[in-house]
C-alpha positions as CSV (number, residue, x, y, z in Angstrom):
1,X,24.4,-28.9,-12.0
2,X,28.2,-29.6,-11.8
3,X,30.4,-26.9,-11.7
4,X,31.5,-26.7,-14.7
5,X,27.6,-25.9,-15.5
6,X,28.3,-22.9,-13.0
7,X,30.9,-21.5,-14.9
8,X,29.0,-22.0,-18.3
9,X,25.8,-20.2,-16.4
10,X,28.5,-17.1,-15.3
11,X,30.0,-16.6,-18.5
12,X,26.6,-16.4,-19.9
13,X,25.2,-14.1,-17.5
14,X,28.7,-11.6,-18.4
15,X,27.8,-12.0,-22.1
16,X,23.9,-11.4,-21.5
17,X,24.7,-7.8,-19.7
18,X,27.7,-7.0,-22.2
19,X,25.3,-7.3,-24.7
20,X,22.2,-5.9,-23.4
21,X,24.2,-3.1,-22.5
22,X,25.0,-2.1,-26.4
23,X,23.3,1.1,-26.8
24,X,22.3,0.3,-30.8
25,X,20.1,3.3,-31.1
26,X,23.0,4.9,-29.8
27,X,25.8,4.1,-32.1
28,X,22.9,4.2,-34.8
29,X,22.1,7.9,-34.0
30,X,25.7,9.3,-33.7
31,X,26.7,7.1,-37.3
32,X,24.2,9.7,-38.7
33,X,25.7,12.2,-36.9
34,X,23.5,12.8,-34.4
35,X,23.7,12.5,-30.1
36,X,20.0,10.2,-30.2
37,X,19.9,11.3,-26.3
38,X,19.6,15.0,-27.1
39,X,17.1,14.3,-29.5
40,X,13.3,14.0,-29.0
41,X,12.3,12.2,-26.1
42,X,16.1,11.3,-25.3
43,X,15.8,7.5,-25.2
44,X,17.7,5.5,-26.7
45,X,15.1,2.8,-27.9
46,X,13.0,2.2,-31.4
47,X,10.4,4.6,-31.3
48,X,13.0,7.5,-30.1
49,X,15.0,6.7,-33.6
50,X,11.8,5.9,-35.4
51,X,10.5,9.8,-35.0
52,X,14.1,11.4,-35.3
53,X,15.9,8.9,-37.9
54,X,13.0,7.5,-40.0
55,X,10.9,4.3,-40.0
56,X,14.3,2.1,-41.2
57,X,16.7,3.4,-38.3
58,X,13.5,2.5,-35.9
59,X,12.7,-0.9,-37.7
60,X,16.7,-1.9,-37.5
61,X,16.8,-0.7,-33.4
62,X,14.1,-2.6,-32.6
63,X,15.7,-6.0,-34.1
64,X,19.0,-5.4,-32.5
65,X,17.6,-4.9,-29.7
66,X,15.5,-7.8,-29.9
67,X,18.7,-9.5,-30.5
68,X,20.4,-8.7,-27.4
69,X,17.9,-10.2,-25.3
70,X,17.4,-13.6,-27.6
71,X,20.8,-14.4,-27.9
72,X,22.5,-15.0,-24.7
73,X,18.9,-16.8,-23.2
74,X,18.7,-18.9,-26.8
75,X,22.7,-19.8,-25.9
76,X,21.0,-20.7,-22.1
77,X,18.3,-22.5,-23.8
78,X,20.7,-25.2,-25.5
79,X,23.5,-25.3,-22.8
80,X,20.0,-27.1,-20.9
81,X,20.2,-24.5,-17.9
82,X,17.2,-24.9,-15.7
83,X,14.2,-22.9,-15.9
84,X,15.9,-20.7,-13.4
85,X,18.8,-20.0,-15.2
86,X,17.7,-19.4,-18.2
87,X,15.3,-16.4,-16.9
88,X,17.8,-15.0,-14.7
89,X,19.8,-14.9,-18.3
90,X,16.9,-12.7,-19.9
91,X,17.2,-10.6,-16.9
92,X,20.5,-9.7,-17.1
93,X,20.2,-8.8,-20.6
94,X,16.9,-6.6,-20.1
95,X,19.2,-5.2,-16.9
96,X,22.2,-4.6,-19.3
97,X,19.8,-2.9,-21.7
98,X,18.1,-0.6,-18.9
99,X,21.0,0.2,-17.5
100,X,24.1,0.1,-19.7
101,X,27.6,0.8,-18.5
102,X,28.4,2.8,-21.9
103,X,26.0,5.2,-20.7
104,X,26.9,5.7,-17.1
105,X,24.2,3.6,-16.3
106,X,21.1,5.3,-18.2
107,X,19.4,3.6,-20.9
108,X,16.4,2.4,-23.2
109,X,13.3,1.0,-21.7
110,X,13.7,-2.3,-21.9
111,X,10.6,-3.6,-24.5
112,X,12.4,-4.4,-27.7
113,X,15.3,-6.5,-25.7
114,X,12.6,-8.1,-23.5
115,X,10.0,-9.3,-26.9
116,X,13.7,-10.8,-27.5
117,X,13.9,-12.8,-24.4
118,X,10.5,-14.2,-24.5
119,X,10.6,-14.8,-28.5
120,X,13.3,-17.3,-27.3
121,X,11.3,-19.1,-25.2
122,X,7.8,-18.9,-26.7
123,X,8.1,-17.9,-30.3
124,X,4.1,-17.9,-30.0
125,X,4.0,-15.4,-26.9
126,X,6.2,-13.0,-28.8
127,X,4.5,-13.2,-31.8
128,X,1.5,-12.5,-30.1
129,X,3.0,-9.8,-27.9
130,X,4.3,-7.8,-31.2
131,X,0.7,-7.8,-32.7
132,X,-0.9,-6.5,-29.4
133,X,2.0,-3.8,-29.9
134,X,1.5,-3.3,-33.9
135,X,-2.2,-3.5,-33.3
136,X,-2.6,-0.6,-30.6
137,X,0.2,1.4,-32.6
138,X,-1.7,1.2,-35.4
139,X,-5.2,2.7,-33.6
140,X,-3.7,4.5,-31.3
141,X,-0.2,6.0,-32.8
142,X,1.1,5.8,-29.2
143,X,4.1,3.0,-28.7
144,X,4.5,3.5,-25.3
145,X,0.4,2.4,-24.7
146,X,1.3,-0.6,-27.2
147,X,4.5,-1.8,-25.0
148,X,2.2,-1.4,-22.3
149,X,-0.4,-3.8,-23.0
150,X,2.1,-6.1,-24.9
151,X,3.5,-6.4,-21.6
152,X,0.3,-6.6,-19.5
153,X,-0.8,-9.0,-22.3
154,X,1.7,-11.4,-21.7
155,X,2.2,-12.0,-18.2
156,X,-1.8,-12.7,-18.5
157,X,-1.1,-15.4,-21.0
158,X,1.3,-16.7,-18.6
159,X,-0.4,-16.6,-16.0
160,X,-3.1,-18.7,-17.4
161,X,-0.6,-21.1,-18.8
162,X,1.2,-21.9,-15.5
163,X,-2.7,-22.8,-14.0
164,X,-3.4,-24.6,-17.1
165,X,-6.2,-22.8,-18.4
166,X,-4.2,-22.5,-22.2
167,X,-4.4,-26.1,-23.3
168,X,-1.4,-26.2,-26.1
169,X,1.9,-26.0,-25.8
170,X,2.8,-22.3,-25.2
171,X,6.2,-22.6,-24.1
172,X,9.0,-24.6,-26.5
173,X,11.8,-25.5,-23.6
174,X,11.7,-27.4,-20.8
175,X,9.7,-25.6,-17.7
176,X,10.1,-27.9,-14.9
177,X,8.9,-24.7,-12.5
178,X,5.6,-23.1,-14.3
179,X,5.9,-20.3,-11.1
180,X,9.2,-19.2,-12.0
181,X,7.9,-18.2,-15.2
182,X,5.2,-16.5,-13.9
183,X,7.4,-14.1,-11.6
184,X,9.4,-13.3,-14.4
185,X,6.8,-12.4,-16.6
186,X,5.2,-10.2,-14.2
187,X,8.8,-8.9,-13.1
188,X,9.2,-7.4,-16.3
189,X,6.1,-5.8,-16.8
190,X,6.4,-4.3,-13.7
191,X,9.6,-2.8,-14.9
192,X,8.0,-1.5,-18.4
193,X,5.3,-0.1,-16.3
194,X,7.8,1.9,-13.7
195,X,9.7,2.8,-17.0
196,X,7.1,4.4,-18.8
197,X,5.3,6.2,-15.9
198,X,5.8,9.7,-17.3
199,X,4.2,8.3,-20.6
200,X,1.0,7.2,-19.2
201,X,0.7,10.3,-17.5
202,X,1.4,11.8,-20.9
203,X,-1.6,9.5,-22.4
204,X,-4.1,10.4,-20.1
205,X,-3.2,14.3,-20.7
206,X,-3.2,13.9,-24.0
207,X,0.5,15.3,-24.3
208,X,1.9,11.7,-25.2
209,X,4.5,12.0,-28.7
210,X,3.1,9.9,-31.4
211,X,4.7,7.7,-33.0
212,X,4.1,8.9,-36.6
């Protein structure tokens, strides 16, 4: 990469945190007039606005949200940054959504922006991920056990991608380092897990909030 592919890659990384870092469910709860961290389980994600707002508040949270993590690694995508590059990209915007400088560093878990990194670079994964979510919602009424094993879900499918035991094409950009992939996948599931720890303790006391 020249440097002029440098700068490109640093810009990109600014606009993947500023944008992470927009608290939607945030500005979503106080346009209705409420503080969304005050309220229920005080996260700022989908299924915090989804129990206090309504379905539609939740529904337009988790796309935005989505959106903040596909954007800047779709922009990485078609500037041709290596594999590299392009993860580190999704990081930083799952970072900027974790820990947003709006709100002194506090923030939303980190599912919805990360479904948005991956949906960029395997439509299929992410498609698949969000039904393993749906699905155990569904059953369940938990969200937090559904981003759980959307998570755990994936980095298994990954896994068995980068030792070529999925034999189509699961990824739609260029992967010239299958491992890289890997770490990422099972960097970010280690970060869902850590995130919801007090909600599986929840789960297996049966004191978990339900979704609906």
């Amino acid at each position: 990469m020249n440097i002029e592919c440098y700068y490109q890659f640093f810009f990109t990384l600014l606009l993947a945190y500023f944008l992470g870092s927009i608290p939607t469910g945030y500005i979503i709860g106080k346009f209705k007039g409420l503080d969304i961290t005050k309220e229920g389980s005080g996260n700022i994600g989908m299924a915090n606005v989804f129990r206090t707002l309504g379905p539609k508040y939740g529904a337009l949270v988790l796309i935005l949200d989505a959106l903040k993590g596909f954007i800047p690694t779709y922009i990485s995508i078609k500037l041709d940054f290596t594999t590299l590059f392009v993860l580190l990209v999704g990081i930083t915007s799952i970072l900027g959504h974790i820990f947003t400088v709006f709100l002194k560093f506090k923030g939303g878990k980190g599912v919805a922006t990360s479904l948005g990194v991956v949906l960029a670079i395997s439509p299929i994964l992410a498609i698949s991920s969000f039904l393993v979510w749906l699905t155990t919602v569904i059953i369940t009424r938990y969200s937090s056990l559904g981003s759980i094993l959307a998570s755990i879900w994936a980095t298994i499918i990954i896994i068995l991608y980068q030792f070529n035991l999925i034999n189509f094409n699961l990824i739609n950009v260029n992967i010239e380092n299958k491992t890289y992939l890997t770490v990422f996948c099972s960097i970010i599931c280690i970060f869902i897990l850590y995130k919801h720890r007090e909600n599986i303790k929840r789960i297996i006391n049966n004191t978990e909030n339900r979704l609906f």
